[in-house]
Backbone bond lengths (Angstrom), bond angles and torsions (degrees), N, CA, C in turn:
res aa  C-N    CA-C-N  psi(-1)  N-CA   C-N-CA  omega(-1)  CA-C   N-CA-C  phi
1 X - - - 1.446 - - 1.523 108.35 -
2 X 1.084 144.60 140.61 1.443 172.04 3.21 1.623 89.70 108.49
3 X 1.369 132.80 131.84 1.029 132.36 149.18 1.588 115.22 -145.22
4 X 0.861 108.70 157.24 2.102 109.38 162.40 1.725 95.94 85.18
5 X 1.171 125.79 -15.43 1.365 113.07 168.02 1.273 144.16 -10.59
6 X 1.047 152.15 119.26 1.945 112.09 153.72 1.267 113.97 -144.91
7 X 1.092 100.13 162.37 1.642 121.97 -150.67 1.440 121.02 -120.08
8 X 1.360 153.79 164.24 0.710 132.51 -158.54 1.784 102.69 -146.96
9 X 1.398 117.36 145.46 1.875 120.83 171.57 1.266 99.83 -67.86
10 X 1.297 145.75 143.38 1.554 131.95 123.55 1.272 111.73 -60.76
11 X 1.497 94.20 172.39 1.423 112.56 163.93 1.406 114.97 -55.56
12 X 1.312 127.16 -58.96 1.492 126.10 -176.54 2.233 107.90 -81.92
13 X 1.187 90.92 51.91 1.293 113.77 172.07 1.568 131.34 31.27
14 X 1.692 106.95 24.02 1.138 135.52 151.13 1.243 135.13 -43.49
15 X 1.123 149.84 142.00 1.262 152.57 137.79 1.330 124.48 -92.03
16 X 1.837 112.00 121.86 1.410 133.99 -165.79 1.490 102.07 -101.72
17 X 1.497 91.03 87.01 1.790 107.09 164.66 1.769 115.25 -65.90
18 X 1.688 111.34 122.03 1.674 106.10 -173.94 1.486 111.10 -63.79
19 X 0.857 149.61 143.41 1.550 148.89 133.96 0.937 131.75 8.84
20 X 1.865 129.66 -31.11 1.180 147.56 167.99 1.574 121.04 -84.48
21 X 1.758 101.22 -11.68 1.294 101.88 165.76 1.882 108.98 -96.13
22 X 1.106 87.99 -44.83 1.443 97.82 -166.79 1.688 128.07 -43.76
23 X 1.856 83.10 -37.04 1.268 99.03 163.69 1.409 137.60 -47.81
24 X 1.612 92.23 -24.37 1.600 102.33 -174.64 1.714 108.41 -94.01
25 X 0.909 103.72 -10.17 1.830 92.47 170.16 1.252 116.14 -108.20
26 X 1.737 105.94 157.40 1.319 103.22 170.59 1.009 131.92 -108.74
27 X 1.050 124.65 175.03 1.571 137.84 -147.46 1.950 98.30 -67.40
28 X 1.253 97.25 130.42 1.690 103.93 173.82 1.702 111.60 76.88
29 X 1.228 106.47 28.50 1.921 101.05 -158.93 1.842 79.13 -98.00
30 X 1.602 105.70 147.78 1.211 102.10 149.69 1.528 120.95 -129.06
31 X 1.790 100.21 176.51 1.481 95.09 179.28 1.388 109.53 -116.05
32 X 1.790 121.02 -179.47 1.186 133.37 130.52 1.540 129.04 -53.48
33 X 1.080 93.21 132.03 1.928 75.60 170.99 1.432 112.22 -135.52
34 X 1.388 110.33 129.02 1.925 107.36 -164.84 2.106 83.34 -118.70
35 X 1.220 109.03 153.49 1.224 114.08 -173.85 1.442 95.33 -141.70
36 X 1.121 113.74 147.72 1.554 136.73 169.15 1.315 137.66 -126.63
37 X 1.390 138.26 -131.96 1.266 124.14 -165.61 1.904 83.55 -125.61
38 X 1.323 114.68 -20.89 1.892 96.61 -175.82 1.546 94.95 -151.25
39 X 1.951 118.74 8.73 1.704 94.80 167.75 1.750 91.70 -138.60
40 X 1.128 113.53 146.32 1.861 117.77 148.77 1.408 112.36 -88.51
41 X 1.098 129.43 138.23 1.611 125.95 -168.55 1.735 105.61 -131.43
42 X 0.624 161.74 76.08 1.373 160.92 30.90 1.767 110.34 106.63
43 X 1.630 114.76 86.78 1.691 104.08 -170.73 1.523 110.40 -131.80
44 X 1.253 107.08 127.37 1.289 107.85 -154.01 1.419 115.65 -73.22
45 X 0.937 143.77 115.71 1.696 153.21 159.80 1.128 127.45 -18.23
46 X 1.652 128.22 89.50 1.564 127.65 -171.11 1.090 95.02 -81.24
47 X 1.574 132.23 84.17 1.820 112.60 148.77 1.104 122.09 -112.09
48 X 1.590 80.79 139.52 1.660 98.24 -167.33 1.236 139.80 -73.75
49 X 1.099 130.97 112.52 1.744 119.26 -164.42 1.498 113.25 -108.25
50 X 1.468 99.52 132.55 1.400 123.74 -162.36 1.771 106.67 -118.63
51 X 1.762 96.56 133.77 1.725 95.95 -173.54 1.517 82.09 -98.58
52 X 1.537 100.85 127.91 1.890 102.97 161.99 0.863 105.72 -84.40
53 X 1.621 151.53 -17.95 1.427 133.15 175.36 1.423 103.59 -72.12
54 X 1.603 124.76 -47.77 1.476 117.77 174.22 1.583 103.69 -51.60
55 X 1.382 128.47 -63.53 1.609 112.07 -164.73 1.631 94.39 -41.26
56 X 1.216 132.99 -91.18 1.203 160.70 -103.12 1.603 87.72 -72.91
57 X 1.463 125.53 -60.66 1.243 146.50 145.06 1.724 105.63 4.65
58 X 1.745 98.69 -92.61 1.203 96.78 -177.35 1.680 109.41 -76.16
59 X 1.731 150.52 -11.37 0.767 127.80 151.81 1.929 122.07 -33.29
60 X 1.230 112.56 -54.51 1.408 128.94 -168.46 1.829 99.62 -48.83
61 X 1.467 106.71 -25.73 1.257 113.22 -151.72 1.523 110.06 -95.28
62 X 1.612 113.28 -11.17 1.328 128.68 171.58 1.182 108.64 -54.44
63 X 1.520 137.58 122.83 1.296 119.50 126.05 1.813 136.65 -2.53
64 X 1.347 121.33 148.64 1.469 102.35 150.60 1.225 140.26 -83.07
65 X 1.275 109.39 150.45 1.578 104.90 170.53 1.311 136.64 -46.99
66 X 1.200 123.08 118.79 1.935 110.74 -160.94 1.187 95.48 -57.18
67 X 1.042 141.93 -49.76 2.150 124.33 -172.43 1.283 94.59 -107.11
68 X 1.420 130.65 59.04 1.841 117.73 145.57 1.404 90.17 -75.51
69 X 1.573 107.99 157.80 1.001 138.57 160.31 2.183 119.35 -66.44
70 X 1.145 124.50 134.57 1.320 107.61 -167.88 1.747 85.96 -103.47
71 X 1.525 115.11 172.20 1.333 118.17 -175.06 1.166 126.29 -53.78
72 X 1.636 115.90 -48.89 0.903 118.07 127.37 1.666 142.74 37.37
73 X 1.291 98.06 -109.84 1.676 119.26 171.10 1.197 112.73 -65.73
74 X 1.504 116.35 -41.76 1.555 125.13 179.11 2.229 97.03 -53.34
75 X 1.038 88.68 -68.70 1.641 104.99 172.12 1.667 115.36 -27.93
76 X 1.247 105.66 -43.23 1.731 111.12 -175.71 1.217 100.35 -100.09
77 X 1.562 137.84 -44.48 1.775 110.53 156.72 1.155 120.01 -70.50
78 X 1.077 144.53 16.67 1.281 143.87 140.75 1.505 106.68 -58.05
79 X 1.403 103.83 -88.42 1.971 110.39 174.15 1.308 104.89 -22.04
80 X 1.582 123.36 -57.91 1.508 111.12 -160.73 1.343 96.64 -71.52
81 X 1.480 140.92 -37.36 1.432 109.83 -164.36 1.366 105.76 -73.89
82 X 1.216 139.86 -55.15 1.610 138.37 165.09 1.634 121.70 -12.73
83 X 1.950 102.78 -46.97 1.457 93.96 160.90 0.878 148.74 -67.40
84 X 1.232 96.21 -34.94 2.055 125.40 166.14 1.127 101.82 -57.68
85 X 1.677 141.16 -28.74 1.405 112.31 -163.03 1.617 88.82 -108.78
86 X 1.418 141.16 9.83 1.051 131.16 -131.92 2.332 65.49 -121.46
87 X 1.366 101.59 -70.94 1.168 98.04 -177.76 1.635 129.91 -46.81
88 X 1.290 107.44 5.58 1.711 113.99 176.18 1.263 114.95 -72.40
C-alpha cells in the first residue's frame, strides 16, 4: 500500500493521480466513492463477469438430478392439481 502521497484538484475539477499509483490499476477498473468531511475513500468494484455460453455449455453437461421430476410426472401433477381445484 502507497501511503504519504499527495495529490492535487485542478482547476477543471479533476484529480491528478501520480504515476506510481496509476500504475497499479487497470485499465477500465472502477470505484466506489464515499466522501466525508476530511477523507475520499476510494473501493474498487468486484464485478463479476459471467460467460452464458460457458454456463449454459457446461449446464447441458450436468448429469440429472436423482429426484427431478420427468415430464411425465410433472404432466400428471399438473392434471391432479386442476382436478382438485376444478372439484371445489
Amino acid at each position: 500500500m502507497i501511503r504519504g502521497i499527495v495529490i492535487s484538484l485542478t482547476e477543471d475539477g479533476r484529480l491528478e493521480l501520480p504515476p506510481e499509483i496509476l500504475s497499479q490499476l487497470p485499465p477500465n477498473v472502477q470505484f466506489e466513492v464515499s466522501v466525508s468531511e476530511n477523507e475520499i475513500i476510494l473501493k474498487k468494484l468486484q464485478i463479476p463477469t459471467v460467460d452464458l455460453d460457458n454456463f449454459f455449455q457446461r449446464l447441458e453437461q450436468q448429469p440429472p438430478a436423482p429426484d427431478e421430476l420427468s415430464l411425465e410426472e410433472i404432466s400428471e401433477l399438473v392434471k391432479e392439481v386442476r382436478r382438485k381445484r376444478r372439484a371445489r
